[in-house]
N, C-alpha and C positions, 0 to 999 in steps of 0.2 A: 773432328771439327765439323761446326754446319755453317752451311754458306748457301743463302740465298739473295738471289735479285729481283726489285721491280724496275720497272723500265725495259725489259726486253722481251717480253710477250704481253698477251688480254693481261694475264693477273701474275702477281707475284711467284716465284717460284725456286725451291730447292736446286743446288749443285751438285749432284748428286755424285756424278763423275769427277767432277773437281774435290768431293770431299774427300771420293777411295785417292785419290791422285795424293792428296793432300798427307793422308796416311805415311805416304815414304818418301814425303819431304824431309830432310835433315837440315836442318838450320844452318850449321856450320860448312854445307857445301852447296851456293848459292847457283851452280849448277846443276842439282837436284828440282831448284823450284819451276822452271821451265814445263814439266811434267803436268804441274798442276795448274800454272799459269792458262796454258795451252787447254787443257779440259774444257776450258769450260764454252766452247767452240763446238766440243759435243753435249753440252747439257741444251744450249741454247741457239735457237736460229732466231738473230732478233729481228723485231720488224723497222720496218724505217717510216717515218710517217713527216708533218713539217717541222716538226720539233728536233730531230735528229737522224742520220743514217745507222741502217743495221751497223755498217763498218765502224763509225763510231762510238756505238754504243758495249758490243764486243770488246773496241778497243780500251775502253773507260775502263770495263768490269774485270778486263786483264789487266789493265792497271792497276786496280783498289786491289785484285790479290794479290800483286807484286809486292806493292806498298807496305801491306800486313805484313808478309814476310820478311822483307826489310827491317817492321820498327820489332818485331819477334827477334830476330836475328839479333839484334843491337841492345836488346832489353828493355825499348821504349816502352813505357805506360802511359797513356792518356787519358786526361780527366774527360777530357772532348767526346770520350766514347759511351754511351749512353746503356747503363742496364735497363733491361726491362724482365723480372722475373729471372728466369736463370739463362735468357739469353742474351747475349750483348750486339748492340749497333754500333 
């Protein structure tokens, strides 16, 4: 899987950590995804500026990977999610 974010440094940027993490996730045991949740704390130091806090910001982007794994786990498919070439938002 590839996982990257804008909003937490200058410019957008790959999870690099969060993707090896990501690797030996198992869907079926939702205490596995912790592992990769957590990563991405070592991909990214984010900055804080008026718009939002680093703590915030962190904590969003470990949300949206929770989330994924969640509607992955369940089998959700969503129209909402936008391809672009062969990668998807």
């Amino acid at each position: 899987a590839r996982v990257a974010f804008g909003g937490m440094a200058g410019t957008p940027a790959r999870a690099r950590v969060t993707e090896a993490a990501l690797s030996q996730v198992d869907l079926d045991q939702s205490q596995t995804w912790d592992a990769a949740v957590t990563a991405i704390a070592s991909d990214f130091t984010p900055l804080s500026d008026h718009r939002a806090s680093a703590t915030y910001r962190l904590t969003v982007a470990q949300n949206l990977v929770r989330k994924v794994l969640m509607e992955l786990a369940a089998g959700v498919t969503s129209d909402t999610r936008i391809a672009y070439g062969d990668a998807h938002v």
